[in-house]
Z-matrix of the N, CA and C atoms (Angstrom, degrees):
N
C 1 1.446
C 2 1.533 1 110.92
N 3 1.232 2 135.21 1 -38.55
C 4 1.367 3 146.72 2 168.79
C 5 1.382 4 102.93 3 -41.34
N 6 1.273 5 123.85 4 -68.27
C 7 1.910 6 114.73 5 178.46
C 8 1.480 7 118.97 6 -91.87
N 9 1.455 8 98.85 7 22.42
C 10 1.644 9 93.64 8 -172.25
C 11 1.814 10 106.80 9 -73.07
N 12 1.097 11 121.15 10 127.33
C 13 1.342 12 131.58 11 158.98
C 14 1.355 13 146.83 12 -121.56
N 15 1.142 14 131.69 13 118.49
C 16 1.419 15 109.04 14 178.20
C 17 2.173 16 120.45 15 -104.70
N 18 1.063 17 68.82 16 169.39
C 19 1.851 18 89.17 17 -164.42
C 20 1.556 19 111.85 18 -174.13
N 21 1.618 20 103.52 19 159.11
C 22 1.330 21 121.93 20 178.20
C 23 1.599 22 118.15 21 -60.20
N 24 1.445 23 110.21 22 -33.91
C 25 1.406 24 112.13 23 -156.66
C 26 1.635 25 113.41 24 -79.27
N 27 1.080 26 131.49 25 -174.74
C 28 1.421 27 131.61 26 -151.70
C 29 1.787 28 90.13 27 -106.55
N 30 1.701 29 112.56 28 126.18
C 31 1.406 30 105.49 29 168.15
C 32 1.190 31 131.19 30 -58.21
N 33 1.650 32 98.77 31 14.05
C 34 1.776 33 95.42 32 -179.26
C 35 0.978 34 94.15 33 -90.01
N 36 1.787 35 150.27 34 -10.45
C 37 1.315 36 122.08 35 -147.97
C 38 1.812 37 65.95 36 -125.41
N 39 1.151 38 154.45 37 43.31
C 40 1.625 39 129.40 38 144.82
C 41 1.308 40 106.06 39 -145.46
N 42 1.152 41 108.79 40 130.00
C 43 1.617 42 138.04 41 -169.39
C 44 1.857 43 93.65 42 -106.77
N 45 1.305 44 90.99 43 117.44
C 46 1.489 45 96.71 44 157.17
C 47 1.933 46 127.22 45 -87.38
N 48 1.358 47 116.30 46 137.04
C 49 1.622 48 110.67 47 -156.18
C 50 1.723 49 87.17 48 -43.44
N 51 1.045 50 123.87 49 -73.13
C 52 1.509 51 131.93 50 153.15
C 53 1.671 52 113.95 51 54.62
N 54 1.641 53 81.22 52 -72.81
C 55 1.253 54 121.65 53 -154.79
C 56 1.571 55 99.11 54 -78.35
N 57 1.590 56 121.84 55 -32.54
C 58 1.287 57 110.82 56 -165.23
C 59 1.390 58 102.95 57 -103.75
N 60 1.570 59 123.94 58 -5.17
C 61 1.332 60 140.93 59 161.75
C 62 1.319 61 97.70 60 -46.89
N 63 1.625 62 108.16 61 -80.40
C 64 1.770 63 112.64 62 -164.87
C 65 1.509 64 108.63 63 -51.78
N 66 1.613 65 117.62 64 -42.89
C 67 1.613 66 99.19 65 -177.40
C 68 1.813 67 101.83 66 -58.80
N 69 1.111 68 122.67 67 -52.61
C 70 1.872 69 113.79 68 -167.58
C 71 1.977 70 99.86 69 -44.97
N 72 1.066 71 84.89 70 -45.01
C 73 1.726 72 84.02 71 -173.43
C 74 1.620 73 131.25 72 -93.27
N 75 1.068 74 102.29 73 -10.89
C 76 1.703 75 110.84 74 142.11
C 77 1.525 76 133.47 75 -68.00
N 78 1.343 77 103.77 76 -31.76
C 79 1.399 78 114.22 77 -178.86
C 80 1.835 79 102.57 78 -92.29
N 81 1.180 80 114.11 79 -34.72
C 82 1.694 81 98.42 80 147.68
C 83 1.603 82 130.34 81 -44.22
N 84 1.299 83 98.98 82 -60.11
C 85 1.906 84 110.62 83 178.09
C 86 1.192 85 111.81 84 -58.86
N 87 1.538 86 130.41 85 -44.30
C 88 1.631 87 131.04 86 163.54
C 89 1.507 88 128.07 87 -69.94
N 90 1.130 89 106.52 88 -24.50
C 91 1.579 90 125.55 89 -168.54
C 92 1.358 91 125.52 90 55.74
N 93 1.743 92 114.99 91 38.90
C 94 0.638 93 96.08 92 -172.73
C 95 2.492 94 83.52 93 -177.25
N 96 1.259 95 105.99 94 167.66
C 97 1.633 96 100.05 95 -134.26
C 98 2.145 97 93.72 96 -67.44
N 99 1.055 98 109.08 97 139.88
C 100 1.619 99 102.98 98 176.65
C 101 1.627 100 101.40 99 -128.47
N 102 1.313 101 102.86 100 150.08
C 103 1.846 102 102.71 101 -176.77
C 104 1.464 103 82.34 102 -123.20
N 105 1.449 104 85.97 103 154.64
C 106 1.369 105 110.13 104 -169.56
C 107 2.152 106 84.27 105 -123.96
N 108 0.880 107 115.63 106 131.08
C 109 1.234 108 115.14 107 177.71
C 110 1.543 109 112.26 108 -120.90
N 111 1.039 110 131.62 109 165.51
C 112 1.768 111 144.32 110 -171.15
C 113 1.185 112 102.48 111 -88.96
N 114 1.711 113 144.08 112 -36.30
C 115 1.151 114 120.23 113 -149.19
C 116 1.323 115 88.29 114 -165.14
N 117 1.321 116 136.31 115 175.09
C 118 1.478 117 154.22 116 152.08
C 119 1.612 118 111.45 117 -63.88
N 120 1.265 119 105.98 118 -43.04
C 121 1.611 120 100.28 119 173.53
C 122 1.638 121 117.56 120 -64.57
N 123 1.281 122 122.86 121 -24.02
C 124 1.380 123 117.74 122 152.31
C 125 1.456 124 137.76 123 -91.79
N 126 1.217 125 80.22 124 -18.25
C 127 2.156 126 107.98 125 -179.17
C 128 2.307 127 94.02 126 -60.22
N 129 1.459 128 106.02 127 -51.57
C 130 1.776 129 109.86 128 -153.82
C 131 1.775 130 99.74 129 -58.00
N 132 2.157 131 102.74 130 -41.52
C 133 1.156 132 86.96 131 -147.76
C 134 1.602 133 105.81 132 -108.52
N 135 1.756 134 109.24 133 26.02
C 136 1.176 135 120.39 134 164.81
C 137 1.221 136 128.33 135 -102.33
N 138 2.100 137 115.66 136 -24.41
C 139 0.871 138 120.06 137 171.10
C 140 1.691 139 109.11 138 -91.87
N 141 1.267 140 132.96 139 -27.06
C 142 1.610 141 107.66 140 -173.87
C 143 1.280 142 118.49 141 -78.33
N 144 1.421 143 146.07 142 -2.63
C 145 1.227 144 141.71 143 -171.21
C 146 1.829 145 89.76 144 -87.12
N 147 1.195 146 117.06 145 -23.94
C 148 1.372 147 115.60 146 -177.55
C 149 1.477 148 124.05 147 -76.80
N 150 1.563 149 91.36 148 -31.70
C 151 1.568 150 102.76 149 -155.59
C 152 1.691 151 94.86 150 -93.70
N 153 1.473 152 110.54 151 -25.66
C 154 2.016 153 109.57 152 -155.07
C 155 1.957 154 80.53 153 -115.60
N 156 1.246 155 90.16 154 123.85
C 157 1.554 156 109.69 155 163.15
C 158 1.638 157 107.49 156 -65.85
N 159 1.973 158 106.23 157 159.65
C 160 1.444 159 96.38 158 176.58
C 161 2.183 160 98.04 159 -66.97
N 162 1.096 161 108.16 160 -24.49
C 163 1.543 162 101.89 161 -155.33
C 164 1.696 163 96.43 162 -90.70
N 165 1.087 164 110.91 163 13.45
C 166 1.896 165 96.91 164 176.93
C 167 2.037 166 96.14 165 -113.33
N 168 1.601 167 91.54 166 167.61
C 169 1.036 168 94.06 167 -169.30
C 170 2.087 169 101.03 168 -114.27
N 171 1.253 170 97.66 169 148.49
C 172 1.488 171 117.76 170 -176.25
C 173 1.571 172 110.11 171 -90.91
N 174 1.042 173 121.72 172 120.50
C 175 1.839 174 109.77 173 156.06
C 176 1.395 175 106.27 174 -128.23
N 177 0.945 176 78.84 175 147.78
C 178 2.025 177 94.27 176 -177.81
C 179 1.480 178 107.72 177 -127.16
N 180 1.537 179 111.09 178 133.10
C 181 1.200 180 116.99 179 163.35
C 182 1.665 181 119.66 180 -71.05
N 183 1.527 182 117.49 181 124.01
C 184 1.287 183 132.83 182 169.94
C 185 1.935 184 118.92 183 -17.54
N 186 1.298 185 94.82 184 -26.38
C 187 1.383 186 118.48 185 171.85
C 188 1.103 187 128.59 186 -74.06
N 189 1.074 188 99.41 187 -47.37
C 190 2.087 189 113.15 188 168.09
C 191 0.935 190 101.99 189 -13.27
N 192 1.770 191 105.71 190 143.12
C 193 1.325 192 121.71 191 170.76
C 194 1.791 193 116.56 192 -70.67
N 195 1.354 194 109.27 193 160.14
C 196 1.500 195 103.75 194 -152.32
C 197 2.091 196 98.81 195 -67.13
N 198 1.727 197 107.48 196 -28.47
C 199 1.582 198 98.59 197 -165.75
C 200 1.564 199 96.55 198 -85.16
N 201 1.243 200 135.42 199 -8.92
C 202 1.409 201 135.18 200 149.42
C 203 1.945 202 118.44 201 -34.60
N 204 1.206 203 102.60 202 -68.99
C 205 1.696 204 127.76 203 161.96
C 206 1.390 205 103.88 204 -44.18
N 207 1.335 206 134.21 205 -66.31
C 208 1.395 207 140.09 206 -159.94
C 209 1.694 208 97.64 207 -71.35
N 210 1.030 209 114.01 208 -44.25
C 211 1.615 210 134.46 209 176.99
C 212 1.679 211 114.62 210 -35.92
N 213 1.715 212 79.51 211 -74.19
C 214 1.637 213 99.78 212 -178.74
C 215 1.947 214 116.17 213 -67.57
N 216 1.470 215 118.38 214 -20.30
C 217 1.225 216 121.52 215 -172.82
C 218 1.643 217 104.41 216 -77.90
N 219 1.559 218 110.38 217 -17.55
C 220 1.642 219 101.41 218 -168.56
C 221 1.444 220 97.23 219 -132.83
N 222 1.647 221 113.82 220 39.66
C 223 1.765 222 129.64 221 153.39
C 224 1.821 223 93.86 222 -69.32
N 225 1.598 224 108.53 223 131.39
C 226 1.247 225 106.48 224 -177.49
C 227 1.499 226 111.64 225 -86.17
N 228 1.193 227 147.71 226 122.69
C 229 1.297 228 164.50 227 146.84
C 230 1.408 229 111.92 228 133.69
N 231 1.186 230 108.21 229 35.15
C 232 1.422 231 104.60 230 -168.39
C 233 1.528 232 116.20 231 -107.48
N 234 1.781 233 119.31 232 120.64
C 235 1.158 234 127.06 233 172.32
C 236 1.452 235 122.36 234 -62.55
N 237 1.535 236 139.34 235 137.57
C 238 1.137 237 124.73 236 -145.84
C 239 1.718 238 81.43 237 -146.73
N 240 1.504 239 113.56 238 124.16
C 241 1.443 240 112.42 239 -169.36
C 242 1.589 241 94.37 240 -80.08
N 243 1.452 242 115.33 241 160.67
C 244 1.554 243 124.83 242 153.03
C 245 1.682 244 110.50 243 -72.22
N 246 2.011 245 78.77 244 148.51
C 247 1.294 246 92.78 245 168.76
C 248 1.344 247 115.39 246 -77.17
C-alpha cells in the first residue's frame, strides 16, 4: 500500500524502489543475479529463452496466456510445426 499508485502508463515503464530492493536481496539468498520484473508481459519473454533449451521441446496449452504465445513465437531457432 505505501507505493501503490495508479496511472495511465504501462507497469512496464514504473518500478517501485520495492522492486529494486527484492532484486539486491534475492540475488544475495540465490547467489547469484535474479530479476524481479513488473508484469508477465516482460516476465514470458525474458524468462523462456532462459529456461527452454534450443534442443528441448515446448507445449503449450491452447489456453496460454497471450505473452506466453508472443514469448514462445520469437524463442530463437525454433521449428514451429504446421497447422
Amino acid at each position: 500500500m505505501r507505493y501503490e499508485a495508479r496511472c495511465s502508463s504501462s507497469r512496464t515503464y514504473v518500478q517501485a524502489p520495492s522492486c529494486v530492493e527484492l532484486d539486491v536481496r534475492l540475488d544475495e539468498l540465490f547467489g547469484r543475479r535474479v530479476l524481479v520484473v513488473p508484469c508477465t508481459t516482460v516476465g514470458h519473454p525474458t524468462a523462456l529463452p532462459v529456461l527452454i533449451g534450443s534442443h528441448q521441446a515446448l507445449i503449450i496449452d491452447p489456453q496460454v496466456h497471450h505473452g506466453v504465445r508472443e514469448a514462445v513465437n520469437h524463442l530463437p531457432g525454433r521449428e514451429r510445426p504446421s497447422r
